[in-house]
Phi, psi and omega in degrees: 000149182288112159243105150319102160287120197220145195198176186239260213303218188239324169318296199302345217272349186262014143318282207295310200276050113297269179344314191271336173274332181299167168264037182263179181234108168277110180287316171206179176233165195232128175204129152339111155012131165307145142241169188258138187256177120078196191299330174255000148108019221284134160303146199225111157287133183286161201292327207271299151346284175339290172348291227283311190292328184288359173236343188077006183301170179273153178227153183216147193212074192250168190270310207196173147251048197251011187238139182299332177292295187319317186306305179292344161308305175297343195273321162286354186273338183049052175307119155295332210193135179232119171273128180250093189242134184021065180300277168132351184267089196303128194255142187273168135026298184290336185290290199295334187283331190322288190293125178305017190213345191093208176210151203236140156256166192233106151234139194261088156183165169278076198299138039278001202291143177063055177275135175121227219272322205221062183286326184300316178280308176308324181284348164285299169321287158340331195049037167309140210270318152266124163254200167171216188219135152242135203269129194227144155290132165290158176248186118279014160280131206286099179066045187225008191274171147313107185288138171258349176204148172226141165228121209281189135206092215290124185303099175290154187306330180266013164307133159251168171308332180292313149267016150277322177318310173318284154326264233297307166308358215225305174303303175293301164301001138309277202319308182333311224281330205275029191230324192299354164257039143259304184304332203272293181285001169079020183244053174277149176223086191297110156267136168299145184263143170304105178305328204306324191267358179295137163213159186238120169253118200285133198296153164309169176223144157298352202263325197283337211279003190288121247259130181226097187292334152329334205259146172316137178303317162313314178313273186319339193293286134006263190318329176292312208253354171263014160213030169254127016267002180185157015274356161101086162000092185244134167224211190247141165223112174080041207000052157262151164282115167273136178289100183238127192267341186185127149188142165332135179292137153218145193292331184327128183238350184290035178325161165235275180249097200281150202075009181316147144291152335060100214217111189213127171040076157052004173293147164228132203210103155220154189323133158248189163289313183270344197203166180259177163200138162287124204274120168256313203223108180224201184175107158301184189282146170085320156239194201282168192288184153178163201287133150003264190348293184316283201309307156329310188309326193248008194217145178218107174240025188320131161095326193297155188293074187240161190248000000 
């Protein structure tokens, strides 16, 4: 089959070099705009461009698809088939109908749970025992078409988003490749998704990822590792922001005071409501992460507060 790929991230890329390793032809790949990043503003190409050059593949970089050019570029390409992993770009009517097969999206959840923007954090955040991928005919809907494959996956306690985003991405383009001579033979076998079961997950905030020490040490637990790599679970030490990247159940339950410090053997330990947990990896303002340890060495915060 002729394919269109269309992706953003770092999530989409390991589709396309699946794709691109298959015996199908990626005719072209579709990637969001250059934009400008990080502190000097510098432009940045996205992993999926990156990809794309690196194979030589044709690339379209269009804003939308409302100008009658943008539609015929796609058109001319005479797609069997359009794969969609975090494009970020709402495709209208005319798009999805382009291609003799339609367009199949990779969404990282066991849909209908976690239809939008940020399913992987939400389903940590949640304290879901499972996630997975699920493969869908697009729609115009949000994340609503008809599932064609679901692959489960059970979160272990130290999944963060971050290794899950991986697991997960790696999971879908397995699932692509093994669904695409269904797709090539006309034997897809669509399910409708249940309305009774939607739940949506709604993009982040930096406000939310704010640390509520109050809260049962899972639940904090929960909020570190469903917001690593961002916006990053944080609170105040000294009305400094502290960062916190990782960290651990500890059994201790002799609480005092939540949000207490605590400090044993180069250790960092602080009160939730119910139990302490050990703080492993955090970054102060202004500078780089680093292990606990490192930091005690140079900082002493036995007792101390954080809000």
């Amino acid at each position: 089959m002729n394919i269109i790929f269309a992706g953003t991230p770092q999530f989409s890329v390991a589709t396309l070099e699946a794709l691109i390793a298959s015996e199908h032809r990626v005719c072209a790949v579709y990637t969001q705009p250059d934009r400008q990043a990080g502190r000097g503003r510098k432009i940045k190409f996205s992993e999926v461009k990156q990809c794309a050059l690196g194979h030589d593949i044709p690339l379209e970089q269009p804003l939308n698809f409302n100008s009658a050019d943008a539609l015929a570029t796609l058109s001319d390409y005479q797609a069997d088939l359009l794969v969609v992993v975090a494009y970020g770009i709402i495709l209208p009517l005319s798009v999805l109908n382009a291609p003799r097969f339609g367009c199949i999206n990779i969404h990282a959840s066991l849909l209908p749970r976690w239809r939008g923007a940020a399913p992987i954090q939400r389903a940590i955040l949640s304290g879901d025992e499972k996630t997975g991928i699920t493969l869908m005919q697009m729609d115009e809907g949000l994340d609503t078409g008809d599932m064609l494959a679901k692959v489960d996956y059970t979160i272990l306690p130290e999944d963060s988003s971050s290794s899950l985003h991986d697991k997960l991405s790696i999971l879908g383009a397995a699932a692509l490749i093994e669904l695409l001579p269904a797709v090539e033979q006309q034997q897809l076998q669509a399910v409708a998704q249940t309305e009774d079961e939607v739940s949506y997950a709604h993009k982040l905030s930096k406000q939310e990822a704010r640390i509520d020490w109050n809260k049962p040490a899972a639940e904090v637990l929960r909020a570190i590792q469903g917001y690593n790599p961002w916006p990053v679970a944080h609170t105040s030490l000294n009305d400094a922001t502290l960062r916190i990247w990782a960290a651990r159940s500890d059994q201790d339950s002799s609480v005092e005071t939540a949000g207490q410090i605590k400090t044993e053997k180069n250790r960092l330990f602080v009160a939730c409501a119910d139990q302490y947990i050990e703080i492993t990896e955090l970054q102060a303002a202004n500078k780089r992460r680093m292990s606990a340890s490192d930091y005690l060495s140079a900082h002493k915060i036995d007792k101390l507060q954080l809000d």
